[in-house]
C-alpha positions in Angstrom: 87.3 107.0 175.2 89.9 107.7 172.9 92.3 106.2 175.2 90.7 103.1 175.4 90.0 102.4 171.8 94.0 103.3 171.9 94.6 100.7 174.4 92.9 98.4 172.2 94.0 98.9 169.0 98.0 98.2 170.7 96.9 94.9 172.5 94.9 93.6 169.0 98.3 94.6 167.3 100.6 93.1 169.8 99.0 90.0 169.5 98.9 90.2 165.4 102.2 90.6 165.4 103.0 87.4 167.4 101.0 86.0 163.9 97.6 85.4 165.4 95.5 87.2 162.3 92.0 86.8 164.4 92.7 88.6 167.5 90.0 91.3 168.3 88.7 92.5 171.4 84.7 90.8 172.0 83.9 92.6 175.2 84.5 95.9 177.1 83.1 97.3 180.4 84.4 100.6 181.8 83.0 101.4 185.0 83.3 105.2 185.7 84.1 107.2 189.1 83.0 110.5 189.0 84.2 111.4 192.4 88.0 110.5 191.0 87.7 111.1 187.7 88.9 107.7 187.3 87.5 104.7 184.5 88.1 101.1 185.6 88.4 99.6 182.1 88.1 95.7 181.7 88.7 94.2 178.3 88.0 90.7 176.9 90.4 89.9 173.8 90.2 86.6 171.5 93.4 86.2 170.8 92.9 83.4 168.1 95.7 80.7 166.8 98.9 81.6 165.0 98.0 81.1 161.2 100.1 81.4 158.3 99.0 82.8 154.9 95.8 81.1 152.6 95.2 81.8 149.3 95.8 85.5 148.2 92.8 86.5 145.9 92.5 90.2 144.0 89.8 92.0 142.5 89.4 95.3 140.4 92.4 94.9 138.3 91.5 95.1 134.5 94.9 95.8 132.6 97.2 95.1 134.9 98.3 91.1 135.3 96.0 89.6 138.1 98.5 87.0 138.3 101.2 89.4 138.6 99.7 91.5 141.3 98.9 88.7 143.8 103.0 87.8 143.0 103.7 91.2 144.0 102.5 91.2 147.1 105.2 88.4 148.6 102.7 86.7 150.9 103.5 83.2 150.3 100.9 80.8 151.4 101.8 78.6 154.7 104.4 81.4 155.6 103.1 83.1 159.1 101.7 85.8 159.3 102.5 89.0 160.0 100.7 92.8 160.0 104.1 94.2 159.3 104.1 91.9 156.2 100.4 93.2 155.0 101.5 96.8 155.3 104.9 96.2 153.2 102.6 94.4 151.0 100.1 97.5 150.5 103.1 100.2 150.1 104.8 97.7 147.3 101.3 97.9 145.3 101.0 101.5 145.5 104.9 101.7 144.9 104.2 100.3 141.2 102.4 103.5 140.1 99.5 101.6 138.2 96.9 101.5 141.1 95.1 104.3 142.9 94.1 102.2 145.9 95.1 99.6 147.0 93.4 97.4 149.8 94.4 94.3 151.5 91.9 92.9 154.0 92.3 89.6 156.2 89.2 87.3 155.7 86.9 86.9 158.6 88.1 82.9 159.5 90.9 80.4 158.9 90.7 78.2 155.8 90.7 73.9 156.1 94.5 74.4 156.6 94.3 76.8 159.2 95.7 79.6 157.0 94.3 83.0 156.6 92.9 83.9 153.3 94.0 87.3 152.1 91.8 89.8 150.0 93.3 92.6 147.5 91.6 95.1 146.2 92.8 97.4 144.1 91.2 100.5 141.7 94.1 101.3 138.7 95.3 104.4 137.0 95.2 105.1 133.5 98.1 104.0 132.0 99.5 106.7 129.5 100.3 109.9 130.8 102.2 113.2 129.5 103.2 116.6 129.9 104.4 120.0 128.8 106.0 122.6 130.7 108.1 125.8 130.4 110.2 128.6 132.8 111.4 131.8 131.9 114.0 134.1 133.7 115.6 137.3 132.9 118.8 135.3 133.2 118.3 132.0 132.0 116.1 132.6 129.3 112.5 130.5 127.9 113.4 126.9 129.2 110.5 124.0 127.5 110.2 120.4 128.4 108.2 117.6 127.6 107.4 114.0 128.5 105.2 111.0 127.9 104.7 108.0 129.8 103.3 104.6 130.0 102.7 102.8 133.5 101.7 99.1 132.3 103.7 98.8 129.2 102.7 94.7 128.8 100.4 94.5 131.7 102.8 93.7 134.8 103.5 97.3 135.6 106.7 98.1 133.3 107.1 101.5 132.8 108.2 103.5 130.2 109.0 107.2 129.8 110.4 109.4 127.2 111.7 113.2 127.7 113.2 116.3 126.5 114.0 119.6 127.4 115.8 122.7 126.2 116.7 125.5 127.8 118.5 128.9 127.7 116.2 130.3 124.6 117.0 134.1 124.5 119.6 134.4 126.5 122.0 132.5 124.6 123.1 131.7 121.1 122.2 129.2 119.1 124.7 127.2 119.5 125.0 127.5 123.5 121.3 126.4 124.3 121.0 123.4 126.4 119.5 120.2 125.2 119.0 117.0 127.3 116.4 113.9 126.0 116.1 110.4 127.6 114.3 106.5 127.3 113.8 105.1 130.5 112.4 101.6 131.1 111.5 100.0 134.2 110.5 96.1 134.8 109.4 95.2 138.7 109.8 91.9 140.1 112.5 90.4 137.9 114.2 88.2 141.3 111.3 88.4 143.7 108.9 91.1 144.2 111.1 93.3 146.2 113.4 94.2 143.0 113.1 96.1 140.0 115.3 95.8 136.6 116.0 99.3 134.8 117.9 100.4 131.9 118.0 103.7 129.9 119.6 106.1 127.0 120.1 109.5 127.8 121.8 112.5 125.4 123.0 115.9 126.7 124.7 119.0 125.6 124.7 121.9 128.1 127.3 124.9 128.8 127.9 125.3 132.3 130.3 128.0 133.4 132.5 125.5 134.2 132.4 123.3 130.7 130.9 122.3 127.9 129.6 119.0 127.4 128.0 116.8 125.0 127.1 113.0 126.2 125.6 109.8 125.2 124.7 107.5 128.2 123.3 103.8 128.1 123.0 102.1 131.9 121.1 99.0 132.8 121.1 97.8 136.6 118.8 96.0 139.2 117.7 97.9 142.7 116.2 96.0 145.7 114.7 96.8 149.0 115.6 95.0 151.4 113.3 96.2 154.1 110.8 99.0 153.7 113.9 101.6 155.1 116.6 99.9 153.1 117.2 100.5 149.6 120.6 98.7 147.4 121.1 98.9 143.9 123.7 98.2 141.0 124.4 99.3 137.7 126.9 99.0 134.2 127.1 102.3 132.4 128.8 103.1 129.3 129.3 107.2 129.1 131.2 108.7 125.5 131.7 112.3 125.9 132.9 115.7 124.2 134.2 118.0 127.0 135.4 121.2 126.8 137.2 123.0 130.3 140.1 124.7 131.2 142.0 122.0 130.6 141.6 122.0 126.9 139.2 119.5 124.6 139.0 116.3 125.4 137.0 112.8 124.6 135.8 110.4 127.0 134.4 106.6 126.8 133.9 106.1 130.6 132.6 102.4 131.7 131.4 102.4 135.1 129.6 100.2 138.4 127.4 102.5 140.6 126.8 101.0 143.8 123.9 102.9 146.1 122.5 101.9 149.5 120.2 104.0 150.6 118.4 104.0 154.5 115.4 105.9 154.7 112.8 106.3 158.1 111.4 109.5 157.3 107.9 110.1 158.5 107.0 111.2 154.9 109.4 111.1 151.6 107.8 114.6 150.5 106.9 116.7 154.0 109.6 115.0 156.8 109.3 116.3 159.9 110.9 113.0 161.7 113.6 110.9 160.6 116.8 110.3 159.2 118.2 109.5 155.3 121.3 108.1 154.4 122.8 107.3 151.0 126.4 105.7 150.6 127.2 106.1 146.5 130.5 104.3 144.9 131.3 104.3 141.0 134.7 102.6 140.0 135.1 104.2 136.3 137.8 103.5 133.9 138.0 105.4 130.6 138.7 103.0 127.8 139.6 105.5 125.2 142.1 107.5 127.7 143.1 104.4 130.2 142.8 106.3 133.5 141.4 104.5 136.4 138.9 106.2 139.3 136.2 105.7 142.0 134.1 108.5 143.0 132.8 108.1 146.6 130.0 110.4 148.1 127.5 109.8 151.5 125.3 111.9 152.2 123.1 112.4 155.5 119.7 114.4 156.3 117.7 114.9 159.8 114.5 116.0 160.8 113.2 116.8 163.5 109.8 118.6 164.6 109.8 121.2 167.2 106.1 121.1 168.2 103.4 118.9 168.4 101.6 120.2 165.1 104.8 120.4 163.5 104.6 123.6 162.3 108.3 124.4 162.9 110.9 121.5 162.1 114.7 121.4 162.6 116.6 120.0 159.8 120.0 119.6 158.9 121.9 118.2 155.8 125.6 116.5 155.8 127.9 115.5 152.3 131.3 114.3 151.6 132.7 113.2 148.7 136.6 112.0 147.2 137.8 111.0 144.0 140.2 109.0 144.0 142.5 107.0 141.6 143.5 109.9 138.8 144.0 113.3 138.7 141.9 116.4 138.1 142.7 116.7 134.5 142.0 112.9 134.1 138.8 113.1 135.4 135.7 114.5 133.1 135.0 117.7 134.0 131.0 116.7 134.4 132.1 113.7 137.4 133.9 116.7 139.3 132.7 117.8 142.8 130.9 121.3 142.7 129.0 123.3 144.9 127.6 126.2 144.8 123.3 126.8 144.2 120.3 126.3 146.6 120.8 122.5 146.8 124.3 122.9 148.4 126.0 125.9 149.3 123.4 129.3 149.1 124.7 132.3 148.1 127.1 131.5 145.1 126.4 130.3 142.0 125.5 126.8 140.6 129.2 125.2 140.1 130.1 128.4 141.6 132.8 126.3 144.2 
């Protein structure tokens, strides 16, 4: 049986995918022979018209924008449609943060234009969140952070968040503890409701073995997704900085262009166990205060694959590269160098131990 209902479930889907919303199957007969162990399966399937979108209606939301959450979805009335599309539509919902559930259901019959009419419904979170944390070491001393967070800042899911930390309380002095606080803001849907506007100010002062370094950091920048696996964005950042290395002091105004493309089809952003991520990163930076010129270039590649049918036991593997070019080392801030060293790159030595 489970076959069959599998069987089904891939015609009804073919079928939706050629944009035919109704398709169902409205009969079955299976015929069973016992002396071959065999089932002679006959299925009757409506396969209905090719439709386009209707009217896109949504219920439950109460402080988020109703408006703004039918825009959000992308189905534009008249435009065919597509399963793929109502799936993309779902994940972009969820991918706001401001709903719990979100479900999008297909009405039972074409409307007068021959579209099909498209139900949302959708449960939301509570908007304001925070937090408190702390870690301790025997090496790294009593590290404490906080945050606090809104979701639906003016009701069409712009977020903002707030956060601090400090860290290295015991084990250092005073004046070597690490600090680190940040505004970030986030608008979706600025140039269609695939993209999302962002801008922040962060401050830092930390002493790794390598430097010392004191920053303030302003970026704004816009990020699209161009299908649910491809992700592009870019920025303008303006970076001062105090550094202290083995090159002596030095001051830093660094203006900058991140560029990021990311391709993502991993089974699942948090467990993988199939799939593949890519991320191609370039920054042209010039230093206005010092007039050096540089791009820093990095890719990056991760694979997963699962060894047996639970997935109990997964291979994966993990590629980066990376150049600066344009200036020298000593041109360069010492907190844009390549390190390794740690459990995110090379185990066994210390972080910015390479």
């Amino acid at each position: 049986s489970g076959a069959v209902l599998k069987a089904e479930a891939s015609i009804v889907r073919a079928l939706k995918e050629e944009g035919r919303p109704l398709a169902k199957v409205t009969a079955r007969e299976i015929v069973a022979d016992h002396a071959t162990s065999t089932l002679d399966v006959t299925l009757t399937v409506a396969a209905g018209p090719i439709a386009g979108y209707g009217d896109t209606t949504v219920e439950g939301t109460e402080k988020v924008d109703r408006d703004f959450t039918e825009y959000m979805t992308g189905l534009k009335r008249g435009r065919q449609y597509s399963p793929e599309e109502i799936d993309e539509a779902r994940d972009r919902l969820l991918g706001l943060e401001v709903f719990n559930s979100v479900t999008l259901k297909e009405a039972d019959g074409l409307d007068a234009d021959g579209n099909i009419p498209i139900g949302v419904e959708v449960s939301e979170r509570k908007p304001r969140y925070f937090g408190l944390g702390g870690t301790f070491s025997n090496t790294e001393g009593l590290g404490l952070e906080g945050y606090w967070g809104h979701r639906n800042l003016f009701g069409r899911a712009e977020k903002l968040r707030i956060e601090g930390a400090i860290s290295g309380i015991g084990s250092n002095e005073l004046t070597e503890l690490n600090y680190n606080a940040g505004i970030m803001f986030e608008k979706p849907g600025v140039v269609g409701p695939a993209s999302k506007f962002f801008a922040g100010v962060s401050t830092v002062l930390e002493h790794p073995d390598a430097y010392d370094h004191f920053s303030v950091k302003g970026n704004t920048g816009l990020s699209y997704e161009l299908d649910r696996q491809q992700t592009v964005s870019a920025e303008v950042a303006l970076d001062y900085s105090k550094i202290t290395d083995s090159f002596g002091k030095h001051t830093y105004l660094i203006a900058s262009v991140p560029l990021r493309y990311v391709f993502d089809n991993r089974d699942s952003r948090l467990n993988p166990t199939t799939g593949f991520r890519a991320l191609a990163y370039a920054e042209p930076s010039y230093d206005i205060l010092n007039g050096a010129a540089f791009v820093k270039l990095r890719g990056e590649g991760s694979a997963y694959q699962s060894l047996d049918a639970a997935s109990k036991f997964v291979l994966a593997e993990r590629v980066a590269i990376g150049s600066i070019i344009g200036a020298g080392l000593q041109d360069v801030p010492a907190d844009r160098r390549f390190y390794s060293g740690g459990g995110g790159s090379v185990r066994g030595y210390a972080y910015q131990g390479i």
